[in-house]
C-alpha positions as CSV (number, residue, x, y, z in Angstrom):
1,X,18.2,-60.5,35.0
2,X,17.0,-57.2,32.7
3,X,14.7,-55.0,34.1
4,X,11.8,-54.2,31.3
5,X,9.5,-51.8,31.0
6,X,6.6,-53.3,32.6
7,X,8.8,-54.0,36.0
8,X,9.4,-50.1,36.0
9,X,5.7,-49.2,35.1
10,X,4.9,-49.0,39.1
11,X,8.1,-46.3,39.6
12,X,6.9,-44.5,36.5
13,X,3.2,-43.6,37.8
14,X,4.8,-43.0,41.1
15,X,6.9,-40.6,39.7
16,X,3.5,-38.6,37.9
17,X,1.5,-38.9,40.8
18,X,4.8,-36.8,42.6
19,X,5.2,-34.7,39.7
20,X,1.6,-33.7,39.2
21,X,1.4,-33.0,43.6
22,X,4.7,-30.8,43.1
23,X,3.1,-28.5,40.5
24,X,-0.1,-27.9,42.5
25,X,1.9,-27.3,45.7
26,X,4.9,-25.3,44.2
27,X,2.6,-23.4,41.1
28,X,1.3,-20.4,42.6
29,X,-1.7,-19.7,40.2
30,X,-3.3,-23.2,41.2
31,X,-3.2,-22.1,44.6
32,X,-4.8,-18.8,43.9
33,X,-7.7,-20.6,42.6
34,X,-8.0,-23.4,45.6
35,X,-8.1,-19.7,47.9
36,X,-10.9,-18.5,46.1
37,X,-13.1,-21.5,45.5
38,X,-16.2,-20.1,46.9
39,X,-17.1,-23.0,49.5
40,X,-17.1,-23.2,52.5
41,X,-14.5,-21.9,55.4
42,X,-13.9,-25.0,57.1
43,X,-13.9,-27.1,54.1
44,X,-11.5,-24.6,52.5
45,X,-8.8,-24.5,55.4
46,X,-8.9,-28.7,55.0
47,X,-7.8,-28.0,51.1
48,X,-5.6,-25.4,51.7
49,X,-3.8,-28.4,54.0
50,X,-3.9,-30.9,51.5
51,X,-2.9,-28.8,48.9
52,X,0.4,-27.5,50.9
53,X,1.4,-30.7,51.9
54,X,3.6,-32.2,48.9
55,X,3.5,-36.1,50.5
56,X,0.1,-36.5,51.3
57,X,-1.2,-34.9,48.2
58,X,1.4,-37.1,46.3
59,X,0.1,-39.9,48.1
60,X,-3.7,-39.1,47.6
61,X,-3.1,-38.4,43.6
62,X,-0.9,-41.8,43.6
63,X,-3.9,-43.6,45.0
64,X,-6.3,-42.4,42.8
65,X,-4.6,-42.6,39.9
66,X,-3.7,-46.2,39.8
67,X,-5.6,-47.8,43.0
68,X,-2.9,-49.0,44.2
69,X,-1.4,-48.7,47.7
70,X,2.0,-49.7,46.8
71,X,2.4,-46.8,44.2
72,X,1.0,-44.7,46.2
73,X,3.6,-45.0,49.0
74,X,6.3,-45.1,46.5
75,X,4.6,-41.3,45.2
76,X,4.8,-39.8,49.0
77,X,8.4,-41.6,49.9
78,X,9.8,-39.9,46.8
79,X,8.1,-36.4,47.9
80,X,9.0,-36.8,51.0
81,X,12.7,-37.8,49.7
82,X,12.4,-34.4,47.6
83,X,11.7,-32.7,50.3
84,X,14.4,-33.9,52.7
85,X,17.0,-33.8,49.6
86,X,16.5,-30.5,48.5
87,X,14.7,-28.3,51.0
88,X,12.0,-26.3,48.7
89,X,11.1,-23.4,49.9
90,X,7.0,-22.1,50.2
């Protein structure tokens, strides 16, 4: 049995959907600019906890990118395997 590139295809966007949450958690300018968004307070403290929280926003990025629930679990298992792995720091 070979593994092609289409069986992989799910893993790959996965792996996006992670990498695109890890650089707006972990890239300081980006969360500059979610601080001083001029909305509202409340609405501001529920981005600020999305955008701090590398899993769900992995998963929420995984969803919407492909629209699939599947890739989207496999995006916040491997942030949350990130996490548990290598122990960022904020």
């Amino acid at each position: 049995m070979t593994i092609t590139m289409i069986d992989l295809m799910p893993m790959i966007l996965a792996l996006k959907a992670f990498m695109i949450a890890w650089l707006i958690v972990f890239f300081s300018p980006i969360q500059d600019l979610i601080n001083k968004l001029p909305i509202k307070k409340i609405k501001n403290t529920y981005l600020r906890n999305l955008t701090t929280c590398t899993n769900c926003l992995a998963f929420w990025i995984g969803l919407i990118m492909t629209l699939n629930i599947f890739v989207a679990i496999g995006a916040a298992m491997m942030a949350y395997a990130f996490q548990v792995f290598f122990k960022p720091k904020f």
